[in-house]
C-alpha positions as CSV (number, residue, x, y, z in Angstrom):
1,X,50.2,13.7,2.4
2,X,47.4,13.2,-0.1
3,X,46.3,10.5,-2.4
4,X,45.5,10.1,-5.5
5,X,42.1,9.8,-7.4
6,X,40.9,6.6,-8.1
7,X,37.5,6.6,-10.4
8,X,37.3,3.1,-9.4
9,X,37.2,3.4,-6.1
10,X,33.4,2.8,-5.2
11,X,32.8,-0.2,-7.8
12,X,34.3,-2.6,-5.5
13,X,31.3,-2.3,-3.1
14,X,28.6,-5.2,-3.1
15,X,25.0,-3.9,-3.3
16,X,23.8,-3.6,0.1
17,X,20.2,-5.6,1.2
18,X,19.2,-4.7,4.7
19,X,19.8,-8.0,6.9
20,X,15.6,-8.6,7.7
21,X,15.1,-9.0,3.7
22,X,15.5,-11.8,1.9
23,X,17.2,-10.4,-1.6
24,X,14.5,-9.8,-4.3
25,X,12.2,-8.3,-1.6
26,X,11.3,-4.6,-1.2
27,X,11.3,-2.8,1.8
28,X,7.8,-1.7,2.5
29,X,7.5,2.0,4.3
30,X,5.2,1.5,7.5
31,X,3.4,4.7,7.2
32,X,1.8,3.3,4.2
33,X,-0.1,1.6,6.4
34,X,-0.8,4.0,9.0
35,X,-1.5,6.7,7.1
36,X,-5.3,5.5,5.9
37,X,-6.1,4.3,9.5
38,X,-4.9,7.6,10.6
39,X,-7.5,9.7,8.9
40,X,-10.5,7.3,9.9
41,X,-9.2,7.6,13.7
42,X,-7.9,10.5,14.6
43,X,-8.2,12.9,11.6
44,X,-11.7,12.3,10.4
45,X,-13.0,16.0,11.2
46,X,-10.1,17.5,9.5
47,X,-10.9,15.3,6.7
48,X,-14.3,16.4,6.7
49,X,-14.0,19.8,6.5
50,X,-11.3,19.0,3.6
51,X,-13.3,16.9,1.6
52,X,-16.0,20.1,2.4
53,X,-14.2,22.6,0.6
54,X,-13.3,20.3,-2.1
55,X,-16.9,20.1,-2.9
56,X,-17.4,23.7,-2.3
57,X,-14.4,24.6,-4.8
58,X,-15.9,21.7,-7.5
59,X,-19.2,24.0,-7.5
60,X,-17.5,27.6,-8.2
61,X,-17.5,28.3,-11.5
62,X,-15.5,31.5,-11.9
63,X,-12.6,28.7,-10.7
64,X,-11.2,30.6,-8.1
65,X,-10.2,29.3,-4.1
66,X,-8.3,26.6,-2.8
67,X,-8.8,23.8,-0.2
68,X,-4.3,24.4,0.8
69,X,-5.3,25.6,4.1
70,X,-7.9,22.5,5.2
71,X,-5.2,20.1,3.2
72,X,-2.3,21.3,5.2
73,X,-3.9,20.9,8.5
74,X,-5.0,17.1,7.5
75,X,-1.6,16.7,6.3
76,X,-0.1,17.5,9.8
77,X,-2.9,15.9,11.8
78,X,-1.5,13.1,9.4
79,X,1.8,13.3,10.6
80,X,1.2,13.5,14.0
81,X,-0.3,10.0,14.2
């Protein structure tokens, strides 16, 4: 048995708001606010020896390197938190 199309099917649906929100309101993401606490607490040496490289890059002049390797690993010491 099948069914037809209808191209109207899915405007019938109200617009959903999440039941904790009020309408109007956003929905904030939590790791927003975890994220900068995070790299005081836990990830400050990785941050370090990121922030390291940045300035070591900054000096070159022939404008070659990277800091992807020291980013990465703050970025997952990050996400670990």
């Amino acid at each position: 048995m099948s069914f037809s199309y209808s191209p109207t099917f899915f405007q019938h649906f109200p617009k959903y708001h999440a039941p904790h929100l009020k309408p109007g309101e956003e929905l904030k993401d939590p790791l927003d606010e975890l994220k900068p606490r995070c790299l005081t607490t836990h990830c400050g040496s990785w941050l370090g020896e990121y922030n390291e490289c940045v300035n070591r890059i900054s000096m070159r002049t022939d404008g070659k390197g990277n800091c992807k390797g020291q980013f990465e690993e703050l970025i997952q010491c990050q996400d670990h938190c």
